[in-house]
C-alpha positions as CSV (number, residue, x, y, z in Angstrom):
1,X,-14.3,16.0,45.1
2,X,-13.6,19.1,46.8
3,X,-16.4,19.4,48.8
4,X,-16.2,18.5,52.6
5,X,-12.3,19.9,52.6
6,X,-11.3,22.3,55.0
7,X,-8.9,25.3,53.6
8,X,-5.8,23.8,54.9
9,X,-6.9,20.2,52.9
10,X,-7.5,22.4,50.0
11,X,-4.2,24.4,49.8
12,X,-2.5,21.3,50.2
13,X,-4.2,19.8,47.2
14,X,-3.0,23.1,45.3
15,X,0.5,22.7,46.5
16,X,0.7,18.8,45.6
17,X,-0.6,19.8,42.0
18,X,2.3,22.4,41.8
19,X,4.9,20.3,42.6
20,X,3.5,17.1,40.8
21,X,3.9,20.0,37.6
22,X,7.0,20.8,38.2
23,X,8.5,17.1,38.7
24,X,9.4,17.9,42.3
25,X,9.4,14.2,44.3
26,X,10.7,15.8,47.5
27,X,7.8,18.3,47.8
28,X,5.3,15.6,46.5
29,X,6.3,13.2,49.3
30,X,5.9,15.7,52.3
31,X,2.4,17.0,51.1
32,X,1.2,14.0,50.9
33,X,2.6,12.8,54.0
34,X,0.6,15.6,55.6
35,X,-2.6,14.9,54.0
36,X,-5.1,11.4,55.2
37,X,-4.2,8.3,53.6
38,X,-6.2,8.7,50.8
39,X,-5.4,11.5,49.6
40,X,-3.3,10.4,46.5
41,X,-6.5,9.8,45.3
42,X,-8.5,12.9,45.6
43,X,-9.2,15.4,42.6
44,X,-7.3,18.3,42.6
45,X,-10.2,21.6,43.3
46,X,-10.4,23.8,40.1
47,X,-8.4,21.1,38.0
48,X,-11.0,18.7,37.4
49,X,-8.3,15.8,37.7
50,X,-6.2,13.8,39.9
51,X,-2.4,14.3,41.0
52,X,-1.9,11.2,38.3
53,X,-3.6,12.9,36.0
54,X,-1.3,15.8,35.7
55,X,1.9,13.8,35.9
56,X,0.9,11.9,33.0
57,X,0.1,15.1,31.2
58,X,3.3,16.4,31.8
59,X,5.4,12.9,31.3
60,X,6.5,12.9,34.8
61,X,7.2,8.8,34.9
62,X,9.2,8.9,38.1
63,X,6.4,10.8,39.6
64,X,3.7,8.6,38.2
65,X,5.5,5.3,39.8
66,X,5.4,7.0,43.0
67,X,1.8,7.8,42.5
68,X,0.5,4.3,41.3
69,X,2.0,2.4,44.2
70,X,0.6,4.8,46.7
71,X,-3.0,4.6,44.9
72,X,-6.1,2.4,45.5
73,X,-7.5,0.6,42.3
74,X,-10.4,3.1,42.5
75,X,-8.3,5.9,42.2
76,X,-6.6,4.5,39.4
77,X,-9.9,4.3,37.5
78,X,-11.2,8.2,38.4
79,X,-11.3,10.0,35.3
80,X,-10.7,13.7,34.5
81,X,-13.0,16.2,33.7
82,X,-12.4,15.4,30.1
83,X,-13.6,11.6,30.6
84,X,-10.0,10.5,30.7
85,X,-9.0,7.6,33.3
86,X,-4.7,8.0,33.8
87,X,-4.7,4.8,31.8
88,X,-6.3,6.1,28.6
89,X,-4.3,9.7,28.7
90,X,-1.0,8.0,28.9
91,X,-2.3,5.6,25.5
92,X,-3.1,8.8,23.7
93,X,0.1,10.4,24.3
94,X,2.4,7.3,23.8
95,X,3.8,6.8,27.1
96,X,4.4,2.7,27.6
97,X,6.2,3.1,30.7
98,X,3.7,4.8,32.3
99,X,1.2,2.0,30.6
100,X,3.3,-0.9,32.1
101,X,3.4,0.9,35.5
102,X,-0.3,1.4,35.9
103,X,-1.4,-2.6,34.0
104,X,0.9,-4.0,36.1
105,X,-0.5,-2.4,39.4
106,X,-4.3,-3.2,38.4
107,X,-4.7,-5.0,34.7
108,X,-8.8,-3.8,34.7
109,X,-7.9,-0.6,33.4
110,X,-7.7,-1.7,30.4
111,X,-11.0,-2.4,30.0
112,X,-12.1,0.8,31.6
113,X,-13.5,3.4,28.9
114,X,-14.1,6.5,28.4
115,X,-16.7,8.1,30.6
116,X,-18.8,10.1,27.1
117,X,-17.4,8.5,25.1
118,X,-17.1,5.1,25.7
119,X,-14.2,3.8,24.1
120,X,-11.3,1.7,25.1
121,X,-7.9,2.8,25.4
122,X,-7.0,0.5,22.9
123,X,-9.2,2.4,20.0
124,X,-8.5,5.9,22.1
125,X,-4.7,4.7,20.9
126,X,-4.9,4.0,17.8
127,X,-7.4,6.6,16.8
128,X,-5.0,9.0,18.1
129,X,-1.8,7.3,15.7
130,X,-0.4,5.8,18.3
131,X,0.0,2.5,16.6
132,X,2.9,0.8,18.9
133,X,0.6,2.0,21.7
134,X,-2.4,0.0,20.5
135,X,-0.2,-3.1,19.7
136,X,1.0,-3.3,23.4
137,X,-2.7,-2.8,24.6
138,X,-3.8,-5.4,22.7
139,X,-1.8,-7.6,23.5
140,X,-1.4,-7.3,26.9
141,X,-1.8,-10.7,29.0
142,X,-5.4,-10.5,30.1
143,X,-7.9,-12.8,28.4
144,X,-9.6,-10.8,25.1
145,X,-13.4,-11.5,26.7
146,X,-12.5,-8.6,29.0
147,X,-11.2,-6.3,26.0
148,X,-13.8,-7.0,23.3
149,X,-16.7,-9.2,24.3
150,X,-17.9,-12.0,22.3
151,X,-20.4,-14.9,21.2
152,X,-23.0,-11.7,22.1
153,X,-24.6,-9.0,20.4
154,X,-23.0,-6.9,22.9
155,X,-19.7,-6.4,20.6
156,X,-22.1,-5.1,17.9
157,X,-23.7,-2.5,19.6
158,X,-20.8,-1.1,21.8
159,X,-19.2,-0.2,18.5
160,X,-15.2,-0.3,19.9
161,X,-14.4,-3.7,18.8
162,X,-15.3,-2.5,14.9
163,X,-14.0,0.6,15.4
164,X,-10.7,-1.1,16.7
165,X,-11.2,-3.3,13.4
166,X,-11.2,-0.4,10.8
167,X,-8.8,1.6,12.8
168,X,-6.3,-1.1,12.7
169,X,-6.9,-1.2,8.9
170,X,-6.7,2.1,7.8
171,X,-3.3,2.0,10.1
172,X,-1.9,-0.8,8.1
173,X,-2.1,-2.7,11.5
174,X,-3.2,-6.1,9.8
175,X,-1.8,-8.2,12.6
176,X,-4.7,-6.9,14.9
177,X,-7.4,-6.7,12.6
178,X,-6.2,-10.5,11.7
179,X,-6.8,-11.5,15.2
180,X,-10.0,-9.7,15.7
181,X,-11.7,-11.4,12.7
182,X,-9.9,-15.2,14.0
183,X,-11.4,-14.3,17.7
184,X,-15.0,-12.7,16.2
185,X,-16.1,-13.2,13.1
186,X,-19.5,-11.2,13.7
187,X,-17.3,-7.8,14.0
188,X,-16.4,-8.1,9.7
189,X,-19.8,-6.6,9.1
190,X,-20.1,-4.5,12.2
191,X,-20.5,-0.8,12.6
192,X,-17.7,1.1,14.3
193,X,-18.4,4.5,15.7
194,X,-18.7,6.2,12.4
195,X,-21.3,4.0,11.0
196,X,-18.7,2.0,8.4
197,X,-18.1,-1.4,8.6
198,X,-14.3,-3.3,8.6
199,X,-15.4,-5.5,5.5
200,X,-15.8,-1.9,3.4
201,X,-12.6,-0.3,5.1
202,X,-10.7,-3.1,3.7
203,X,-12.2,-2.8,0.1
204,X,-11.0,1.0,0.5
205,X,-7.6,0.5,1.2
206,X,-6.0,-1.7,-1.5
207,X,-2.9,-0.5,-0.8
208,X,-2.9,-2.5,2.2
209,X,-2.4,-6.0,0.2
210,X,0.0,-5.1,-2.8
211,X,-1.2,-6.3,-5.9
212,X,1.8,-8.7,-7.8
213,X,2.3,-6.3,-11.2
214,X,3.6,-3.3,-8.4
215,X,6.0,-5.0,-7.6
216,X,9.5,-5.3,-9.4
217,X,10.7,-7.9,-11.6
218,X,12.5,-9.9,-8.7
219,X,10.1,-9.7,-6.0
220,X,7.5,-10.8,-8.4
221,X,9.6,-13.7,-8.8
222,X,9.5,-14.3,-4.9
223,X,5.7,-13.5,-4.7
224,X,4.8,-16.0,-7.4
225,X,7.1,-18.7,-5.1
226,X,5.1,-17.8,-1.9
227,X,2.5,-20.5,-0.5
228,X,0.4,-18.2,2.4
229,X,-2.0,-20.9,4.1
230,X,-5.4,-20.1,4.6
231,X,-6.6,-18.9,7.8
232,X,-9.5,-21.0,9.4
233,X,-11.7,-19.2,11.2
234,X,-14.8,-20.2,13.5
235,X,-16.5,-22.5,12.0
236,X,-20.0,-20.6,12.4
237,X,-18.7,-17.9,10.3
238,X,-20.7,-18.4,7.1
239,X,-23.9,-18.8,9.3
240,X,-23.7,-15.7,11.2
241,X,-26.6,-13.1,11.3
242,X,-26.4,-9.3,12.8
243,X,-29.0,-7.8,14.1
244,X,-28.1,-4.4,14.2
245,X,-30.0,-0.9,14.9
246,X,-30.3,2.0,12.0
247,X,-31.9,0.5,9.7
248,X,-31.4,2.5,6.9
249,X,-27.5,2.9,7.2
250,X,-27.1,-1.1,7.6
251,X,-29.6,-1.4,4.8
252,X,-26.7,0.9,3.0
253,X,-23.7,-1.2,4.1
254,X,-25.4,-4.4,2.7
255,X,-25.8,-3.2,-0.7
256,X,-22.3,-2.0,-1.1
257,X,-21.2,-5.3,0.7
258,X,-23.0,-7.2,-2.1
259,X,-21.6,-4.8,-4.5
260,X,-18.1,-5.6,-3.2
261,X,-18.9,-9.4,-3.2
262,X,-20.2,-10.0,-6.5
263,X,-17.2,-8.2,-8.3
264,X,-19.0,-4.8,-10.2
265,X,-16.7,-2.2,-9.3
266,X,-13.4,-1.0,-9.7
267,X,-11.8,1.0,-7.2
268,X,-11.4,5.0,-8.1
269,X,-7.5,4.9,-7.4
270,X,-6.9,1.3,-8.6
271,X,-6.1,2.8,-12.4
272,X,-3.0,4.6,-10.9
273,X,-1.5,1.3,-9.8
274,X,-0.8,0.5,-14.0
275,X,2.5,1.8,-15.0
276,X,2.5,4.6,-17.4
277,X,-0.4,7.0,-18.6
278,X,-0.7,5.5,-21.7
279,X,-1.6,1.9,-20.1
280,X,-4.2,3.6,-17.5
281,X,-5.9,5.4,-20.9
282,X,-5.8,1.6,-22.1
283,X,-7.2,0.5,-18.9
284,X,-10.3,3.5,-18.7
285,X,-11.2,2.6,-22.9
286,X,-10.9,-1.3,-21.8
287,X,-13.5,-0.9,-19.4
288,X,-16.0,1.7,-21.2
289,X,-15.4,-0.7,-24.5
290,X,-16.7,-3.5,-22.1
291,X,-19.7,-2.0,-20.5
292,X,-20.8,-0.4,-24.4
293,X,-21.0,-4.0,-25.2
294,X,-23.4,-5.1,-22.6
295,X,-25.8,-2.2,-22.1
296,X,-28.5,-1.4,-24.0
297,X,-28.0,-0.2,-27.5
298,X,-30.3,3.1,-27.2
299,X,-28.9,3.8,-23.7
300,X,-25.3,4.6,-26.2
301,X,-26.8,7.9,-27.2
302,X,-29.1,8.7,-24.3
303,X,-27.8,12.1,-22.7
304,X,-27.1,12.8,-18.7
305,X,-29.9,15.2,-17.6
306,X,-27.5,17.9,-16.4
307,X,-24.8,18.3,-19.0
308,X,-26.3,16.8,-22.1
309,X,-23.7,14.5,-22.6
310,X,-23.9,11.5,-24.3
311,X,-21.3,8.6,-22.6
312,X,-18.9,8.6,-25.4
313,X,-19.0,12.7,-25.1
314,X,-18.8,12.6,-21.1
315,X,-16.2,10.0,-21.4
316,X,-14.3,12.3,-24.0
317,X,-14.4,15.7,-21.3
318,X,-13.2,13.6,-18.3
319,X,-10.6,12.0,-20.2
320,X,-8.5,14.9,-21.5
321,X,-6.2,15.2,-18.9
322,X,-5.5,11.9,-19.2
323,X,-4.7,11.6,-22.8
324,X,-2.1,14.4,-22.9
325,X,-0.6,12.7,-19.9
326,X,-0.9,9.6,-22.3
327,X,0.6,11.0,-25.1
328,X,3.5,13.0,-23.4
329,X,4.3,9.6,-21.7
330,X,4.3,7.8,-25.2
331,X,6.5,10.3,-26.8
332,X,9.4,10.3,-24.3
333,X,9.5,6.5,-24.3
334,X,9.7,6.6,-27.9
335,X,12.0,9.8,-28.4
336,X,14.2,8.0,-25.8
337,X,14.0,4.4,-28.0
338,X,14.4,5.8,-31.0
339,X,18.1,6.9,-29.8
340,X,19.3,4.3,-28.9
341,X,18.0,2.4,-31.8
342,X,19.2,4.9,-34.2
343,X,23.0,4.6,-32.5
344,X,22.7,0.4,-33.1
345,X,21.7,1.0,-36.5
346,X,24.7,3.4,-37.4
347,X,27.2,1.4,-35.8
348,X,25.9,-1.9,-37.0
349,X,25.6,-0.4,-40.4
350,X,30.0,0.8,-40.1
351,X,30.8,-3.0,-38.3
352,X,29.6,-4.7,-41.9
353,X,32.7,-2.8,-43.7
354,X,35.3,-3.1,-40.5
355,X,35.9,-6.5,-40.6
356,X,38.2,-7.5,-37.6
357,X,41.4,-9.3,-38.5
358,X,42.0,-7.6,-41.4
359,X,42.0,-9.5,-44.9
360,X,44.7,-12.0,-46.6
361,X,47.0,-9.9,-49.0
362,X,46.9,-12.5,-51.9
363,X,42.7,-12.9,-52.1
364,X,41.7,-9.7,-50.0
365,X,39.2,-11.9,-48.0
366,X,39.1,-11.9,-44.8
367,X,41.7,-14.2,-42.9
368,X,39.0,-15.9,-40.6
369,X,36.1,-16.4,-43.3
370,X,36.1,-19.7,-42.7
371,X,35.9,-19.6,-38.6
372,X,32.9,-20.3,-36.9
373,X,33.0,-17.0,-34.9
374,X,33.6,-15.5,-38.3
375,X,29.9,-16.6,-39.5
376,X,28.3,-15.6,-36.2
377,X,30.0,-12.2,-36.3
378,X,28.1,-11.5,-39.6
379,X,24.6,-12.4,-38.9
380,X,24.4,-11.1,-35.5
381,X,25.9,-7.9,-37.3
382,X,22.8,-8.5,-40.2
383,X,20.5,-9.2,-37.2
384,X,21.1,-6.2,-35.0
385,X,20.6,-3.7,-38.1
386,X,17.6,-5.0,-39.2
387,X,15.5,-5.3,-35.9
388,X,17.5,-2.3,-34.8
389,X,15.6,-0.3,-37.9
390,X,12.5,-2.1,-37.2
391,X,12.7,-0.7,-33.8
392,X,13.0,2.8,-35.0
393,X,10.1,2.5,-37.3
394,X,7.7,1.7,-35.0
395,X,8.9,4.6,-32.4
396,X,8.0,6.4,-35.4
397,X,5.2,5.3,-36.0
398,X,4.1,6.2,-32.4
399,X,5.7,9.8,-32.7
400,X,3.9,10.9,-35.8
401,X,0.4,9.2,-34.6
402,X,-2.8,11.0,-34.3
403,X,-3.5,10.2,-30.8
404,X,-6.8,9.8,-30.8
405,X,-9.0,7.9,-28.0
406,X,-9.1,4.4,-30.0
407,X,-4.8,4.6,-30.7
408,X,-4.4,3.7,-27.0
409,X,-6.6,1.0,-27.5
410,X,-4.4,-1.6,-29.4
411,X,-2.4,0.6,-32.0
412,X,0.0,2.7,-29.9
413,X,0.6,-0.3,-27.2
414,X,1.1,-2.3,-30.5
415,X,3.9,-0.8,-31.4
416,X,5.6,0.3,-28.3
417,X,5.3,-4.0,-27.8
418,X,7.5,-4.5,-31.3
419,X,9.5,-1.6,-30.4
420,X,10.7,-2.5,-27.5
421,X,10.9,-5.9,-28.2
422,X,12.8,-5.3,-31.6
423,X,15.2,-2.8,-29.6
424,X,15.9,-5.7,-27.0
425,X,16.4,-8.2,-29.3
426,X,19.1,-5.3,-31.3
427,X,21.1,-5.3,-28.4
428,X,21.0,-8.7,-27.7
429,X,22.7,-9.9,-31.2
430,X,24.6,-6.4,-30.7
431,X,26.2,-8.1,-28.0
432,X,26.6,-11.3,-29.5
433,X,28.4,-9.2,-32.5
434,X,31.1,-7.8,-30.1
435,X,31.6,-10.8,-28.2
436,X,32.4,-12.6,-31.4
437,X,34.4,-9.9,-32.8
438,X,36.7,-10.3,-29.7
439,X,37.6,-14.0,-30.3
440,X,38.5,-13.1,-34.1
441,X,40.8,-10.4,-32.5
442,X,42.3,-12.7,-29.5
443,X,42.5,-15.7,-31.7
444,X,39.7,-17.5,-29.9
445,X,41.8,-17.3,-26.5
446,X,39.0,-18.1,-23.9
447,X,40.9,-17.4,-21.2
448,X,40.7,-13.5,-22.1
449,X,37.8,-13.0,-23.9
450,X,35.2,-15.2,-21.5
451,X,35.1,-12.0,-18.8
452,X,35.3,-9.8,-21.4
453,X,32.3,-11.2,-23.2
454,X,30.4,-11.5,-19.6
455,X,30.8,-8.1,-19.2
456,X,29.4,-7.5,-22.6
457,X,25.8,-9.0,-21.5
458,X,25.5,-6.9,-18.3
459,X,23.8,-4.4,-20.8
460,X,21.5,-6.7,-21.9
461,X,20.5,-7.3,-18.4
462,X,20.0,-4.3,-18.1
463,X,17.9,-3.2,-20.5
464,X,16.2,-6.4,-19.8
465,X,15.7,-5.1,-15.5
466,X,14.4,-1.6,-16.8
467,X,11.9,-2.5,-19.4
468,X,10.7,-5.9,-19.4
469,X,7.9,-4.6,-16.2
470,X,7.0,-2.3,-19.0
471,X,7.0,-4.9,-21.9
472,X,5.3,-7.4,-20.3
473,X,2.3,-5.0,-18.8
474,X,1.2,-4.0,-22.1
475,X,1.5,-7.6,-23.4
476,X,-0.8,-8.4,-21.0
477,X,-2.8,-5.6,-21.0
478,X,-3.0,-5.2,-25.1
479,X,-3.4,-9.2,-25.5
480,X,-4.9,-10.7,-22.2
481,X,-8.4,-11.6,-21.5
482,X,-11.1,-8.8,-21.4
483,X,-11.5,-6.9,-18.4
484,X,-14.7,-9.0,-17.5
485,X,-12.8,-12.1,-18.0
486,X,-10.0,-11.0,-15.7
487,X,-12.5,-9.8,-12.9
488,X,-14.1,-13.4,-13.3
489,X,-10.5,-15.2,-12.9
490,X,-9.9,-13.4,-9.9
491,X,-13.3,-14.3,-8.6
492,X,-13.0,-17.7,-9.2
C-alpha cells in the first residue's frame, strides 16, 4: 500500500515501475537497491499492482526471474487490483517460463485463486484457451488435494473442480477431465460456475468421441481391431449422493441427466454426421415414422396451438430445405453413375463384335474358341453389359422420381443400393474382360500380362475406396434395425 511512504519512497516506486516497463535490469537493480528490503514487494501507488505484476504483463521473463528470487512468498501471492496474483496473470497469457519460475520458488500458488472470483489458475487457464497452460498446471508435482479437494462436499460447492471438468471437455482436453472423474467421481454431476454439469457437457459435445461410420474405410478397419480397457473408478461411485444448493436448477440437471441416461433423445447436430442429404432425410423420416407408431393415434392429427400444424404438416415446413438438399444430392450421384455406366455399356456392347486374335481363315471362328481365357473373355463381356444397363436403369429411375417425402424412405436409397452395386460389379467383370483379352493377345505369356492385369484392378479398388462408405451406409440405414432397435443395441 502506499500509505505510510514518504515522497522520495514514492517516486522511487514510480521509477521501478518505469523501468520494470521498459525491460531495463540495470535501472531495476539500483532502485531497488535504494529502497528497504522489502520493497520488491510493495504495490506500485496509482497502479494497483506489484513490480511482478507489470513484468508479467509486459512478458519481461528476465525481469520476472530477478523479481521472484528477490520476493517473499507473501509477495508472490498479492494480487492486483483486478484480483490477479502474478501466478494466475502469467496462466492467462501463456507464459510457462514465467510459470516454472514462480512454482518452482513457492509451489502454493497454485492453489491460490482469484480474489472475486475465486477460481484457480488452472480454470483461469483454460477458460482463457490456454490449453498447454492448463495441462502443465495440472500436472504440476504437488499432491491434487491441494488443487481440487476431495472425499468432501467442499469440491461441490467451490464450483472450480466442475468448472475445470467441463472446461477441459469443451477443449477436447479428455486426458484431464479423465483424471478428474478417476480422482473424484462426485464432480460428474457437479455444477461448474455456469450452473451446467460435466456429465451434460459431455452429452453436448459428440464430436469429442468419433462415432465409427465418420471414419474412412481403413480406419474403420483399425477401430473395429481396437480393445480400449475399461477404466475402474472408485469403487463408491454408483453410491454417491450430492447435496447441492439451487434447488430448482439441480432439479433441472436431473431430469436431463435421466433423459440422457435412459436413451430418448437424439442430439440436434448428430443428423449431420450421416453422409449425404439424402441419408439425413432417411434418417429425420426414420425417426418421425417411429414415434407415429408409438404415440397416440388422435395425437396424429392434433394441431400445435401456435401455427395450426398438424405433425405430418410441421414436419413437411421444416423439412424443405432438406429435401432439395436431398434431391440435388441424389441427382448428381446419379447423373455422375449413369456416365460411367453408359461408357461400360457402349464399349462392352463394341468388345462382343472385336474379338481379339482375329478368326481362322478356313472356318472364320475365332482361333482361340476353344481356350479357357476365350470362354471367360465372353461372359465377363455378357456380364458387364447387362449389370452395366441395370445400373443405368436404376440411376434412372432415381432421376425421373417424384421426390416426394416417403421416396427417401426406402425407394430412392433402394435404388441408389442396386445401382451402385450393379455399377461395381460392371467394372469388376469389365476388368476381368480386359485382363482376359490380354492373354488371348500375348498368348497366355504370364510373365507380361500378370502386371498388366494388376494394374487393371487398381480401378476397381478404386471405385471400391470411393463408394463402398456410401454403399454400405445406406445398406445399413435402408435395411438395418429400426431406429428404436439401434438406440436399444447401443444401450445394451
Amino acid at each position: 500500500m502506499a500509505e505510510g511512504r514518504d515522497v522520495e519512497e514514492l517516486h522511487k516506486l514510480s521509477e521501478l515501475y518505469n523501468a520494470v516497463r521498459d525491460d531495463d535490469l540495470n535501472k531495476m537493480g539500483e532502485i531497488l537497491r535504494s529502497l528497504p528490503d522489502d520493497a520488491v514487494n510493495w504495490e506500485i501507488p496509482d497502479k494497483g499492482k506489484t513490480a511482478l505484476h507489470t513484468a508479467v504483463t509486459y512478458g519481461h521473463k528476465d525481469i520476472v526471474k530477478e523479481l521472484v528470487v528477490q520476493m517473499s512468498n507473501e509477495g508472490l501471492r498479492m494480487p492486483d487490483s483486478d484480483g490477479y496474483t502474478a501466478l494466475s496473470k502469467a496462466a492467462v497469457l501463456g507464459n510457462w517460463q514465467m510459470v516454472d519460475c514462480m512454482l518452482e520458488k513457492y509451489s502454493g500458488l497454485i492453489s491460490i485463486k482469484h480474489s472475486t472470483g475465486n477460481h484457480l489458475p488452472v480454470v483461469m487457464a483454460i477458460d482463457f484457451g490456454q490449453i498447454e497452460m492448463a495441462r502443465r498446471l495440472y500436472y504440476w508435482p504437488t499432491p491434487k488435494e491441494d488443487l481440487i479437494p476431495q472425499n468432501n462436499d467442499q469440491e461441490i460447492r467451490d464450483h472450480n473442480g466442475a468448472t475445470l471438468f467441463t472446461r477441459a471437455i469443451y477443449t477436447g482436453t479428455l486426458d484431464i477431465a479423465l483424471d478428474l472423474i478417476q480422482h473424484c467421481p462426485r464432480l460428474a454431476l457437479a455444477l461448474d460456475k455456469d450452473d451446467e454439469s460435466p456429465i451434460l457437457a459431455l452429452a453436448s459435445m459428440l464430436h469429442s468421441v468419433p462415432s465409427k461410420t465418420q471414419l474412412g474405410f481403413w480406419k474403420q478397419c483399425i477401430y473395429s481391431c481396437m480393445r480400449i480397457p475399461s477404466v475402474p473408478l472408485a469403487s463408491n461411485t454408483d453410491q454417491t449422493c450430492l447435496n447441492i444448493p439451487n434447488g430448482e436448477q439441480h432439479q433441472n440437471n436431473q431430469e436431463n441427466h435421466q433423459n440422457i441416461i435412459s436413451g430418448m433423445i437424439e442430439h440436434p447436430t448428430r443428423v449431420n454426421q450421416i453422409p449425404g442429404a439424402a441419408l439425413q432425410m432417411q434418417r429425420e423420416l426414420q425417426w418421425f415414422k417411429a414415434v407415429e407408431k408409438i404415440v397416440d393415434p388422435k395425437d396424429k392429427e392434433k394441431r400445435n396451438i401456435n401455427e395450426h400444424f398438424t405433425p405430418q404438416e410441421l414436419f413437411t415446413k421444416n423439412h424443405e430445405n432438406m429435401m432439395k438438399e436431398g434431391e440435388k444430392w441424389m441427382k448428381n450421384t446419379a447423373r455422375s453413375c449413369t456416365v460411367v455406366g453408359a461408357l461400360i455399356v457402349t464399349i462392352m456392347f463394341a468388345v462382343t463384335f472385336t474379338i481379339p486374335g482375329g478368326n481362322e481363315q478356313d472356318t472364320g471362328l475365332p482361333i482361340f474358341l476353344k481356350k479357357n481365357s476365350f470362354r471367360v473373355f465372353m461372359i465377363s463381356d455378357a456380364l458387364s453389359f447387362f449389370l452395366s444397363s441395370t445400373s443405368v436403369l436404376m440411376f434412372l429411375g432415381i432421376l425421373t422420381s417424384r421426390y416426394t417425402e416417403d421416396d427417401f424412405l426406402e425407394y430412392l436409397p433402394r435404388q441408389m443400393i442396386i445401382g451402385l452395386f450393379t455399377l461395381f460389379c460392371s467394372i469388376a467383370t469389365m476388368m476381368i474382360t480386359f485382363a482376359s483379352a490380354l492373354l488371348i493377345i500375348l498368348h497366355e505369356q504370364l510373365r507380361i500380362s500378370i502386371p498388366l492385369i494388376c494394374l487393371g484392378g487398381v480401378p476397381v479398388i478404386l471405385f471400391l475406396w470411393i463408394q463402398f462408405p456410401i454403399l454400405k451406409d445406406m445398406i445399413i440405414s435402408t435395411y438395418g434395425p429400426s431406429i428404436f432397435d439401434r438406440k436399444r443395441k447401443l444401450k445394451l
